[in-house]
Structures are given as C-alpha cells and as structure tokens.
Biopython code that builds the backbone (N, CA, C, O; Angstrom):
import numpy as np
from Bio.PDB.StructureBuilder import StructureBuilder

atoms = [
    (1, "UNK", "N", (-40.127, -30.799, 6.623)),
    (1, "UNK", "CA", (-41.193, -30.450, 7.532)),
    (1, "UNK", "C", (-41.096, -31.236, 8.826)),
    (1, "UNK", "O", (-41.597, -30.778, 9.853)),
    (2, "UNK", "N", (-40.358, -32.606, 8.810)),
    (2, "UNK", "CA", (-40.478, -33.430, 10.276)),
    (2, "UNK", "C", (-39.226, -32.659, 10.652)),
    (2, "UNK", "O", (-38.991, -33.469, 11.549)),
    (3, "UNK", "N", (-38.096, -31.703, 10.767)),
    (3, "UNK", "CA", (-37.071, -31.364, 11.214)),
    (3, "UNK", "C", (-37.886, -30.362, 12.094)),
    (3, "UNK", "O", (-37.737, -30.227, 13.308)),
    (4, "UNK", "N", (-38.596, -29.813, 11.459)),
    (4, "UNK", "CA", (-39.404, -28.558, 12.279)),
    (4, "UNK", "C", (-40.517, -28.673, 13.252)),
    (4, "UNK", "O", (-40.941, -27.749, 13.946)),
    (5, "UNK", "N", (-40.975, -29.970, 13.236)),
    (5, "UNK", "CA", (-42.148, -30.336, 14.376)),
    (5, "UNK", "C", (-41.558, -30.809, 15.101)),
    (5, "UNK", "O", (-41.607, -30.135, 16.130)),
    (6, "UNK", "N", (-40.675, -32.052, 15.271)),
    (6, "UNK", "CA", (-40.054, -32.228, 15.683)),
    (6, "UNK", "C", (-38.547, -31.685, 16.258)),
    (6, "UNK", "O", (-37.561, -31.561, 15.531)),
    (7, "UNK", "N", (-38.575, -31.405, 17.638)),
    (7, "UNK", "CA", (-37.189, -30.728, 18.055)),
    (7, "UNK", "C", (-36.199, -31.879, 18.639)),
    (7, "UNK", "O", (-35.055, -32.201, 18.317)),
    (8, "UNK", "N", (-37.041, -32.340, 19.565)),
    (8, "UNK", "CA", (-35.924, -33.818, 20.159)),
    (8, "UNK", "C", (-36.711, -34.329, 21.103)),
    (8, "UNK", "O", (-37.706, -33.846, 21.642)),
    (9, "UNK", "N", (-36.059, -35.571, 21.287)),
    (9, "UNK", "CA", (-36.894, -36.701, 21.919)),
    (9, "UNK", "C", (-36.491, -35.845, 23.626)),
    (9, "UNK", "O", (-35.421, -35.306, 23.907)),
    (10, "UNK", "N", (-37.858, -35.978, 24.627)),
    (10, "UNK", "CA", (-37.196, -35.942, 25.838)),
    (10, "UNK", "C", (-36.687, -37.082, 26.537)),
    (10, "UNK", "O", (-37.329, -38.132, 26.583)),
    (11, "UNK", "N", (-35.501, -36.931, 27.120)),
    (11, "UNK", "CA", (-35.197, -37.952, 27.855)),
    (11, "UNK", "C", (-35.304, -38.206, 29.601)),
    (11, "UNK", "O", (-34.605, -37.492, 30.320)),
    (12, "UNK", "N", (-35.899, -38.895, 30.011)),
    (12, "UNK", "CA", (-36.207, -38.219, 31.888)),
    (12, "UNK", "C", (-36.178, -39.595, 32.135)),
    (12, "UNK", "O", (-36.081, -40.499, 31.305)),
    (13, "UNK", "N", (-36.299, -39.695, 33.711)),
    (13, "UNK", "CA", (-36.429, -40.801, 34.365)),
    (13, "UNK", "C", (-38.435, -41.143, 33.972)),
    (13, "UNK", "O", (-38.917, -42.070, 33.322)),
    (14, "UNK", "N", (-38.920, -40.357, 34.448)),
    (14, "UNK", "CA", (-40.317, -40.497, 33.837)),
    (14, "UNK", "C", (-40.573, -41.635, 31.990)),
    (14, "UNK", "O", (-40.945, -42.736, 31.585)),
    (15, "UNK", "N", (-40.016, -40.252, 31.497)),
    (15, "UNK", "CA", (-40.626, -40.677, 30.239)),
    (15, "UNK", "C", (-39.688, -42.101, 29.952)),
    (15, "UNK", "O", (-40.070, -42.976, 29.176)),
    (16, "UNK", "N", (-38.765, -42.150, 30.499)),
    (16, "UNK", "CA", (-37.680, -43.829, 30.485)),
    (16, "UNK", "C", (-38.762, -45.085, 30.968)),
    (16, "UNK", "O", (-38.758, -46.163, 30.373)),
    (17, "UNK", "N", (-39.557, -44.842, 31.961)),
    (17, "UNK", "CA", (-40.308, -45.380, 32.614)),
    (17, "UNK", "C", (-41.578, -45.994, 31.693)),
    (17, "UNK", "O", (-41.988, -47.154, 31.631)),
    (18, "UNK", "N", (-42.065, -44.740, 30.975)),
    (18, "UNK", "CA", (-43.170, -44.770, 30.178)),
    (18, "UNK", "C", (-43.038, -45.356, 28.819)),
    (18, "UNK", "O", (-44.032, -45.738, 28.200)),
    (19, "UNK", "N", (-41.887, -45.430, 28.363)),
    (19, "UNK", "CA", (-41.031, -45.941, 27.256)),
    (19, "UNK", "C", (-41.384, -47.439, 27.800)),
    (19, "UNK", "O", (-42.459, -48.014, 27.628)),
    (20, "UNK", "N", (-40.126, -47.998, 28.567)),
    (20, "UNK", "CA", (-40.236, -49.375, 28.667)),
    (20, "UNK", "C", (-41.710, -49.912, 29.308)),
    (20, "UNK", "O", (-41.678, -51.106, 29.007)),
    (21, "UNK", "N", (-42.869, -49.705, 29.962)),
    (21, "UNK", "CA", (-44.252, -50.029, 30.715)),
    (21, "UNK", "C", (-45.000, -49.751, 29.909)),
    (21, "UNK", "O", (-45.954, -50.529, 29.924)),
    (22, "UNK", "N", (-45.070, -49.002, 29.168)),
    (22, "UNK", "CA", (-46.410, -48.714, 28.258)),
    (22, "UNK", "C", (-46.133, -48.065, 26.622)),
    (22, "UNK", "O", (-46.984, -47.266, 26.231)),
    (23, "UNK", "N", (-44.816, -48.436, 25.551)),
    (23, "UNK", "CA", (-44.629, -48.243, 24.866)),
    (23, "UNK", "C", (-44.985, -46.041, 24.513)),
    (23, "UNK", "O", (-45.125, -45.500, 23.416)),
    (24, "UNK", "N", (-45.004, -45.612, 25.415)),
    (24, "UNK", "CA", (-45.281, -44.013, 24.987)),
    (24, "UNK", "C", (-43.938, -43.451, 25.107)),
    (24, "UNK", "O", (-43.268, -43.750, 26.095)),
    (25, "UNK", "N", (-43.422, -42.587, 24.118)),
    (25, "UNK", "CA", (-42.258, -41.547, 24.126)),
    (25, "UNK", "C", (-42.684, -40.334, 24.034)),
    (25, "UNK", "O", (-43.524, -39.907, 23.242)),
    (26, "UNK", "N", (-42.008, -39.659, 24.989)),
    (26, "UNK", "CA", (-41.889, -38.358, 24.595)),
    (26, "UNK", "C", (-40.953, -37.372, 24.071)),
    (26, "UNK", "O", (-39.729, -37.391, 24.208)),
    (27, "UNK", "N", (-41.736, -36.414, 23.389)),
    (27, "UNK", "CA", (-40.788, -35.204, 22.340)),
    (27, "UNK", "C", (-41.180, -33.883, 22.750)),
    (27, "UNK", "O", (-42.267, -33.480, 23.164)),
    (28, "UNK", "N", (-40.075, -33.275, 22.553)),
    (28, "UNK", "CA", (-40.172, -31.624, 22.495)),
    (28, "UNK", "C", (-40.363, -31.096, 21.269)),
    (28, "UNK", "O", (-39.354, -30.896, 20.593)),
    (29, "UNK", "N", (-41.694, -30.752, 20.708)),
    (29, "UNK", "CA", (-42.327, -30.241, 19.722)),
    (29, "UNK", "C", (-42.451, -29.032, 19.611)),
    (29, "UNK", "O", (-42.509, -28.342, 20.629)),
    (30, "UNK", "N", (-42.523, -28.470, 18.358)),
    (30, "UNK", "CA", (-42.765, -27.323, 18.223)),
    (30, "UNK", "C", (-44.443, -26.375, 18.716)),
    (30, "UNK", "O", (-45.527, -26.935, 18.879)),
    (31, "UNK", "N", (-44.238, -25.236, 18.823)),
    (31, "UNK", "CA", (-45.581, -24.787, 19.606)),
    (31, "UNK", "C", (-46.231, -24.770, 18.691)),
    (31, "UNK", "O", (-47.404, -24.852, 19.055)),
    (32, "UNK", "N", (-46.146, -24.708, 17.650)),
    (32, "UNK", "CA", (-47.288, -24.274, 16.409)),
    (32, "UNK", "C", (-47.691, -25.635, 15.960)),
    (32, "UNK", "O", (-48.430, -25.633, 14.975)),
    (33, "UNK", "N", (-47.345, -26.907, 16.501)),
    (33, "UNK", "CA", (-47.684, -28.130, 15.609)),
    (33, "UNK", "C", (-49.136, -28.600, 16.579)),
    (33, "UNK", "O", (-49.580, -28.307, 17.689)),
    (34, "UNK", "N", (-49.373, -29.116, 15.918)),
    (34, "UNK", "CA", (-51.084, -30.124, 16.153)),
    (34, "UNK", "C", (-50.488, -31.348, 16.406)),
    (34, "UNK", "O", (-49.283, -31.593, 16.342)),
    (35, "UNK", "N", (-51.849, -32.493, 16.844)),
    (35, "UNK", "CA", (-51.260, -33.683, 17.068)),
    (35, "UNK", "C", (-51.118, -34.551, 15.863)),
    (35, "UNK", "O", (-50.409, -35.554, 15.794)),
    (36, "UNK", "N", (-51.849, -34.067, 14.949)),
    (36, "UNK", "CA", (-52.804, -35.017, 13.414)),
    (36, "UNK", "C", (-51.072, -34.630, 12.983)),
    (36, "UNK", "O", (-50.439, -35.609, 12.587)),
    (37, "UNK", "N", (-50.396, -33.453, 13.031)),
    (37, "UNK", "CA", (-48.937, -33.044, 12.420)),
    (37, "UNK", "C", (-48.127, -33.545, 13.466)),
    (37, "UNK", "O", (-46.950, -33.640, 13.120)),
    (38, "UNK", "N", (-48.380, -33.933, 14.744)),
    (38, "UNK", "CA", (-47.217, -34.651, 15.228)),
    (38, "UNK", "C", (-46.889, -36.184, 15.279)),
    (38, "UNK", "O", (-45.959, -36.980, 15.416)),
    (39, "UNK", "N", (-48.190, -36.095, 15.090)),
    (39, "UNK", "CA", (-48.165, -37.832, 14.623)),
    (39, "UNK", "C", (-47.571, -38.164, 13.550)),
    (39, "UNK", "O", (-46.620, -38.945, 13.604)),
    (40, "UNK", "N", (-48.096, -37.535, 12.121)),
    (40, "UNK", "CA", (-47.695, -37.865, 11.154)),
    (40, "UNK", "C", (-46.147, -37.742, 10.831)),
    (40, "UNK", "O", (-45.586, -38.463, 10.006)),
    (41, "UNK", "N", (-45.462, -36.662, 11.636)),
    (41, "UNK", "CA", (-44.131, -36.449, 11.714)),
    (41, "UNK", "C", (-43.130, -37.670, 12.439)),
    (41, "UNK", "O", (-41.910, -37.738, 12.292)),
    (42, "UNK", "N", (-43.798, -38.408, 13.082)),
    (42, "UNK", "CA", (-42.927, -39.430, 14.255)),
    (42, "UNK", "C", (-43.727, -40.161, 13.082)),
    (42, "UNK", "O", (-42.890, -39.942, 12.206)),
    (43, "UNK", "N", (-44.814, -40.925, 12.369)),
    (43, "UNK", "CA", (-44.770, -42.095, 11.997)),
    (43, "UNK", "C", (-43.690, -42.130, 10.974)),
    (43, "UNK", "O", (-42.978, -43.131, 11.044)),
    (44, "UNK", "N", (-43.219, -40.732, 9.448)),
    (44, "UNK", "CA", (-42.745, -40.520, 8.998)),
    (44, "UNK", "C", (-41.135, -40.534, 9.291)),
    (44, "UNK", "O", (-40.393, -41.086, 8.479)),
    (45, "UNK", "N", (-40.568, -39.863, 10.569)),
    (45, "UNK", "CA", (-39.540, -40.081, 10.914)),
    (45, "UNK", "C", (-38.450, -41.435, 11.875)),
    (45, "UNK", "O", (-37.228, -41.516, 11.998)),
    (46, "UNK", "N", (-39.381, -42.165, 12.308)),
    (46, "UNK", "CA", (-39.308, -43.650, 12.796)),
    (46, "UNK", "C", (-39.725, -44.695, 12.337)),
    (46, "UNK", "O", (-39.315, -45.784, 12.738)),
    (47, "UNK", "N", (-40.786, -44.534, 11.236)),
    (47, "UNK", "CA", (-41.373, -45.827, 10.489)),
    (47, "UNK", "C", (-41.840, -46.903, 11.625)),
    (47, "UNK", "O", (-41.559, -48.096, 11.736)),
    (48, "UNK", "N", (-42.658, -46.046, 12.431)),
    (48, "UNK", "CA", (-43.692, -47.092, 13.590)),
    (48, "UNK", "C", (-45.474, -46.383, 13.224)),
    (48, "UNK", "O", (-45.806, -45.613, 12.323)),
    (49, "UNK", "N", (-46.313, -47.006, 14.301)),
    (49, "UNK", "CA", (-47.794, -46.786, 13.753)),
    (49, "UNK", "C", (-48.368, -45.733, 14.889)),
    (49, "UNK", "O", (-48.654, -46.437, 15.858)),
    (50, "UNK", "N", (-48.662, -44.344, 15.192)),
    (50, "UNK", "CA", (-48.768, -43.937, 15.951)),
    (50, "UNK", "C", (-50.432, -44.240, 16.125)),
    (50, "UNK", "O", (-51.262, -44.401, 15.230)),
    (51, "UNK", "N", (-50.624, -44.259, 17.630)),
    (51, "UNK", "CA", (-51.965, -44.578, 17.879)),
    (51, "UNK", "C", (-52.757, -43.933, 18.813)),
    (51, "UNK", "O", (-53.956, -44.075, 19.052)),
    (52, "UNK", "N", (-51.844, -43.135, 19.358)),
    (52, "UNK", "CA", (-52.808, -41.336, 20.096)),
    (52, "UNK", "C", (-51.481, -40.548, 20.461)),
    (52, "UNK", "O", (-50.368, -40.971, 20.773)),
    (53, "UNK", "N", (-51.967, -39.270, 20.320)),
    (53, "UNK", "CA", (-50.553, -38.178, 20.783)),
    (53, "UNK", "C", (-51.472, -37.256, 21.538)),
    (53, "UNK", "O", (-52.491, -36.685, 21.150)),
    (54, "UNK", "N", (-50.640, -37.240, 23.162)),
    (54, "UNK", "CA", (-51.254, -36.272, 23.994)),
    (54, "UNK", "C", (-50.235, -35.302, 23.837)),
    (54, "UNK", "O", (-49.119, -35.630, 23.433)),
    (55, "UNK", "N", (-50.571, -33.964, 24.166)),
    (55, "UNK", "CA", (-50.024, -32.677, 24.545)),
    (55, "UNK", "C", (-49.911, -31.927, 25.727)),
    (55, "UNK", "O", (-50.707, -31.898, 26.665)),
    (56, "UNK", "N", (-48.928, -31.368, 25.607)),
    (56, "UNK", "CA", (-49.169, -30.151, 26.871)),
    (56, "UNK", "C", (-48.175, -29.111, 26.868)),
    (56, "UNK", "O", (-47.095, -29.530, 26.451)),
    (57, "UNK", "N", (-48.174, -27.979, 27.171)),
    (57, "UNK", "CA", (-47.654, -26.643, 27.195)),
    (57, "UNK", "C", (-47.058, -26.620, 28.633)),
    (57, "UNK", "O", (-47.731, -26.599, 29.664)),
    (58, "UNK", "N", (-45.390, -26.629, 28.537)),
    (58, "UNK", "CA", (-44.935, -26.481, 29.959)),
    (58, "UNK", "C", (-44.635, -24.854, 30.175)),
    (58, "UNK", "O", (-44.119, -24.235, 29.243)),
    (59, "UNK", "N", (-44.936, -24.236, 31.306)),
    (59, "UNK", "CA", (-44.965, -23.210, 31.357)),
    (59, "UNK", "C", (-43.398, -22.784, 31.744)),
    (59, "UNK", "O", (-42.766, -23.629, 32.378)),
    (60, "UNK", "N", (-42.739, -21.557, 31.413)),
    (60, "UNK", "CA", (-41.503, -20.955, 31.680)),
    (60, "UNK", "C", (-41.298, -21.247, 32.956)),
    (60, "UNK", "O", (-42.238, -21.717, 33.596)),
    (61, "UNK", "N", (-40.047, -21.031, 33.574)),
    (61, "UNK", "CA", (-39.884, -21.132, 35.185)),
    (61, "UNK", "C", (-38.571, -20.076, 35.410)),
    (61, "UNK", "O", (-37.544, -20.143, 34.735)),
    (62, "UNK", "N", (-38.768, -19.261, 36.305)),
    (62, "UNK", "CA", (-37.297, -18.800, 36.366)),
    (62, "UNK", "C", (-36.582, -19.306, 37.504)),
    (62, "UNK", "O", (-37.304, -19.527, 38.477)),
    (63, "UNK", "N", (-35.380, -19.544, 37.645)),
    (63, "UNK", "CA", (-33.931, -20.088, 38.294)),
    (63, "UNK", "C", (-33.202, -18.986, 38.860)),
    (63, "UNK", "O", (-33.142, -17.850, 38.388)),
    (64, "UNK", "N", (-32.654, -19.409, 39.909)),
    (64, "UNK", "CA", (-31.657, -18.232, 40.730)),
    (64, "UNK", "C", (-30.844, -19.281, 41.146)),
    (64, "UNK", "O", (-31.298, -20.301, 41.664)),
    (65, "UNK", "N", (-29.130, -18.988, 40.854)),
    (65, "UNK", "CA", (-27.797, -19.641, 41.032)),
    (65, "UNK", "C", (-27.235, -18.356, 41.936)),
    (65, "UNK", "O", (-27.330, -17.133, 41.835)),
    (66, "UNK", "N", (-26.679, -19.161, 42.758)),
    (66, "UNK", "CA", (-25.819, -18.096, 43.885)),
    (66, "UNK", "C", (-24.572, -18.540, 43.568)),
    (66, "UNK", "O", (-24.326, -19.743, 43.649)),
    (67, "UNK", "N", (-23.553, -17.573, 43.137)),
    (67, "UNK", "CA", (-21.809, -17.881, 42.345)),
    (67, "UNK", "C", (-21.459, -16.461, 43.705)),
    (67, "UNK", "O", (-22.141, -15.629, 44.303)),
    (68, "UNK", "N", (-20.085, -16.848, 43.662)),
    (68, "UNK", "CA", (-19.291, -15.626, 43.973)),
    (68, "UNK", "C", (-19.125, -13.970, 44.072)),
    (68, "UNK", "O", (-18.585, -13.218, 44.883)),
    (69, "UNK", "N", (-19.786, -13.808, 42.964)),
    (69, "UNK", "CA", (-20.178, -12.775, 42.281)),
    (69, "UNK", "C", (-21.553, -11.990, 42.815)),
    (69, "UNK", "O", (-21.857, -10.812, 42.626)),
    (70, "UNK", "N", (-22.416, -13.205, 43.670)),
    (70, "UNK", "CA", (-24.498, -12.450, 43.427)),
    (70, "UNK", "C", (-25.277, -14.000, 42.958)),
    (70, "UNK", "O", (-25.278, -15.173, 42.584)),
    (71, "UNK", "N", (-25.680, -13.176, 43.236)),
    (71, "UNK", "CA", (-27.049, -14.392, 42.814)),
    (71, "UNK", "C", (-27.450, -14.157, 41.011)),
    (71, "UNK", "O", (-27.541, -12.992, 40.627)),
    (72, "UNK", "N", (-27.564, -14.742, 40.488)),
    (72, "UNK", "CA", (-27.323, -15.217, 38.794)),
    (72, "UNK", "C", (-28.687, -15.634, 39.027)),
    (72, "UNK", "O", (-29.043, -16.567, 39.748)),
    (73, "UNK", "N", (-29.715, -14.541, 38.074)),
    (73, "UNK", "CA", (-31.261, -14.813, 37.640)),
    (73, "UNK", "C", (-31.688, -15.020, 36.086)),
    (73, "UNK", "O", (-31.553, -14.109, 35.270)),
    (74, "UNK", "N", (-32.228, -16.326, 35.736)),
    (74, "UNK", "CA", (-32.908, -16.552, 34.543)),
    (74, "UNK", "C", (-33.864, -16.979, 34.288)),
    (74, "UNK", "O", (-34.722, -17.057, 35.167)),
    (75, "UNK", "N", (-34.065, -17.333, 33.283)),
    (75, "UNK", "CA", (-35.325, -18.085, 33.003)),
    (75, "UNK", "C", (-35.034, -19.461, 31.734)),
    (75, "UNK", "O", (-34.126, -19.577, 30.912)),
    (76, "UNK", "N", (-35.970, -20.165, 31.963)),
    (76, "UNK", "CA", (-36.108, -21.346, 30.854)),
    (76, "UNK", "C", (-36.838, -20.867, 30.478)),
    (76, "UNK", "O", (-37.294, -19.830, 30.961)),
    (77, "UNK", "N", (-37.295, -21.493, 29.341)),
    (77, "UNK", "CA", (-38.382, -20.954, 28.016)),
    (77, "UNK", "C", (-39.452, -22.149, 28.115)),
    (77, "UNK", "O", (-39.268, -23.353, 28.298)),
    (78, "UNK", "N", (-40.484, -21.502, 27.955)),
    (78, "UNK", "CA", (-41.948, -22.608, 27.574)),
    (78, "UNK", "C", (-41.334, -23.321, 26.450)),
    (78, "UNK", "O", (-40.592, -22.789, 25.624)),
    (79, "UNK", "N", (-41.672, -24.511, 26.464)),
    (79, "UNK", "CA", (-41.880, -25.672, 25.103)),
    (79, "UNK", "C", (-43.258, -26.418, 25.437)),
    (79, "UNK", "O", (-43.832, -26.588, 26.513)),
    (80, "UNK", "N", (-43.596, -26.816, 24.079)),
    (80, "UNK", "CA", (-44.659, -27.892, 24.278)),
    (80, "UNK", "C", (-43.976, -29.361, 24.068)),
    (80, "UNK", "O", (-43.023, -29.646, 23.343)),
    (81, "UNK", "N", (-44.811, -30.276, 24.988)),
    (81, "UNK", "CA", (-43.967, -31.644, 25.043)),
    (81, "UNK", "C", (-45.491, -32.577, 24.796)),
    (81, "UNK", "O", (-46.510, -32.538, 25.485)),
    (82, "UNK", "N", (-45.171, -33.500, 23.400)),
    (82, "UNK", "CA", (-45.572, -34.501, 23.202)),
    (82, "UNK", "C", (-45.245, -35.660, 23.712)),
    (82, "UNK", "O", (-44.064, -35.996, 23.798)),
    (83, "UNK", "N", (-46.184, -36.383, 24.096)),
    (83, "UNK", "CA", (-46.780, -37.758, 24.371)),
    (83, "UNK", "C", (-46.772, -38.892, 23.850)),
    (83, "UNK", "O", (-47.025, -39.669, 24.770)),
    (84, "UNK", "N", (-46.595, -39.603, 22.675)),
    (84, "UNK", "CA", (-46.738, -40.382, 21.839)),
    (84, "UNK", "C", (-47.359, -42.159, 22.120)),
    (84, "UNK", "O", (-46.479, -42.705, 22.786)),
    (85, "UNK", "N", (-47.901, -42.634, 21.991)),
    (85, "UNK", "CA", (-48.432, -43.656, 22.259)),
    (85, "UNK", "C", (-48.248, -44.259, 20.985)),
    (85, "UNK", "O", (-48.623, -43.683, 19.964)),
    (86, "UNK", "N", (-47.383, -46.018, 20.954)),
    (86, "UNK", "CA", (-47.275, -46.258, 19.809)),
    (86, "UNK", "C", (-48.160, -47.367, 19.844)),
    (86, "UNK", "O", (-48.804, -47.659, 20.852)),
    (87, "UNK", "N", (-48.234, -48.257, 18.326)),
    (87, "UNK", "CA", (-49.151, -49.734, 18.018)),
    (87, "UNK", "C", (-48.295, -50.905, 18.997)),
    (87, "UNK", "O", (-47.083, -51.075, 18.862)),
    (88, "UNK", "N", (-49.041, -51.590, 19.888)),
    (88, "UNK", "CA", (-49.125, -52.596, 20.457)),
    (88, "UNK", "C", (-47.451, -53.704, 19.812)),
    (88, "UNK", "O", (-47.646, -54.521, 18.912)),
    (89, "UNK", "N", (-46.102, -53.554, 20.367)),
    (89, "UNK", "CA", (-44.909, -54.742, 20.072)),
    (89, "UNK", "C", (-44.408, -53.477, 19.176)),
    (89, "UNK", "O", (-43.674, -54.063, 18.380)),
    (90, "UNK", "N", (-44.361, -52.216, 18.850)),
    (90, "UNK", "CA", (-43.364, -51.331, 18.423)),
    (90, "UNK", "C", (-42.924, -50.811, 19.449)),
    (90, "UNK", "O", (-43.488, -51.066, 20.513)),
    (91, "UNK", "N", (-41.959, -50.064, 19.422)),
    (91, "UNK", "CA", (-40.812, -49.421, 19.683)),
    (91, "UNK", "C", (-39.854, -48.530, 19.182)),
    (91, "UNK", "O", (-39.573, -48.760, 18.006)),
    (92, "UNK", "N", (-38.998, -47.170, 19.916)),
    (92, "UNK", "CA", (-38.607, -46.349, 19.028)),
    (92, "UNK", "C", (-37.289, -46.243, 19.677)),
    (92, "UNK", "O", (-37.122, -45.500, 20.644)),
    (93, "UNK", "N", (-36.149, -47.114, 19.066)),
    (93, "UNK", "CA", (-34.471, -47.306, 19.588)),
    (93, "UNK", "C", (-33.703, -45.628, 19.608)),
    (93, "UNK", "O", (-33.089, -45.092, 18.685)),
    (94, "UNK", "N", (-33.921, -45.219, 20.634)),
    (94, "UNK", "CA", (-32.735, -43.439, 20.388)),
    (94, "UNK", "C", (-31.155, -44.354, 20.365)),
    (94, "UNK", "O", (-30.248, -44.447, 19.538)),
    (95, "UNK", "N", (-31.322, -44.742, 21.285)),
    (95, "UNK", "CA", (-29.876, -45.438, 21.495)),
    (95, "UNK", "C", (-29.378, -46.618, 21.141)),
    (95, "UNK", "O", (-28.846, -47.396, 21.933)),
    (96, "UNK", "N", (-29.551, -46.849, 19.715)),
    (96, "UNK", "CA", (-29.510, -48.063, 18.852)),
    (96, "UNK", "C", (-27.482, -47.977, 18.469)),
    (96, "UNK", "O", (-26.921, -49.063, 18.611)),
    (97, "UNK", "N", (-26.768, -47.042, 18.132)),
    (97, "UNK", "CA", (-25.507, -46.780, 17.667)),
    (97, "UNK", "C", (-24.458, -46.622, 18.885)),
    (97, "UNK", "O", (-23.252, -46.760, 18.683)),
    (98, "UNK", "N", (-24.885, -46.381, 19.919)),
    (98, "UNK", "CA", (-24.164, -46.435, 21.093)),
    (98, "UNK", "C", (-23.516, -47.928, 21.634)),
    (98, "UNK", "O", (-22.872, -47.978, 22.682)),
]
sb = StructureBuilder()
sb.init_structure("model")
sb.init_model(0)
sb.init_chain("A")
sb.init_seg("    ")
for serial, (resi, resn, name, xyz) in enumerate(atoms, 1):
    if name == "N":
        sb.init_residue(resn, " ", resi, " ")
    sb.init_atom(name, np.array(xyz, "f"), 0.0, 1.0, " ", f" {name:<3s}", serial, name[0])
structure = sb.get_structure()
C-alpha cells in the first residue's frame, strides 16, 4: 500500500531549500490519497515522526517545442504534491548510497 501513495520524492531547488531550513520534504502522491494515508505511508516507509502534511493539486500545463519539423505540442499531466513536515532533529537521507 506505501508503493501506491507514494510515487517519488520531488526534487527542486525549492523543496532542497525547505528540506535543509525547515525539515519539510516533498512527494508526488497519488490523487486518491488523504493526508491521515500520506502520513502514515512516509512514517511507515522512512521510520521518522510525521507532524503535519500539506497538499495541493498541480494543475496540467501544456508545452510547445519548435524542432525542424513544426512546432511539437503537449501536455504534462496533473499530480498532487505533498508537503511533509517532520518531528523537530529528523530527517529523510534520498541520497544516503551515492
């Protein structure tokens, strides 16, 4: 069940920021999960103490690439992206094996 709420950690200059200043990570969650299920999924899958999970629904965007060929039209897909706020001296290592 945490394979499925969980999709992957985001990685940005932002959320890098928010990581090291205020212990919060963020994830790309599934749309159907809650926070009471996203919490419990990150305390379960990191063995830290979660202590609020904000949300939000990023909306689709479409993209236009100009190649050789024409102009190349798509779209990204909506995801919802969690927030995570952990207990006060935890931390969550992505890049512990590197």
């Amino acid at each position: 069940m945490v394979k499925q709420i969980l999709i992957k950690p985001l990685i940005t200059e932002k959320a890098e920021s928010l990581s090291d200043n205020l212990s919060k990570y963020t994830f790309v969650v599934a749309k159907v999960a809650n926070k009471v299920e996203i919490g419990k999924a990150i305390e379960g899958m990191y063995g830290v103490n979660v202590v609020s999970v904000n949300t939000a629904v990023m909306p689709s965007k479409t993209k236009n690439r100009t190649t050789k060929s024409g102009v190349l039209r798509g779209r990204i897909s909506a995801y919802k992206k969690a927030i995570v706020t952990l207990a006060k001296g935890e931390e969550i290592d992505f890049f512990g094996d590197i």
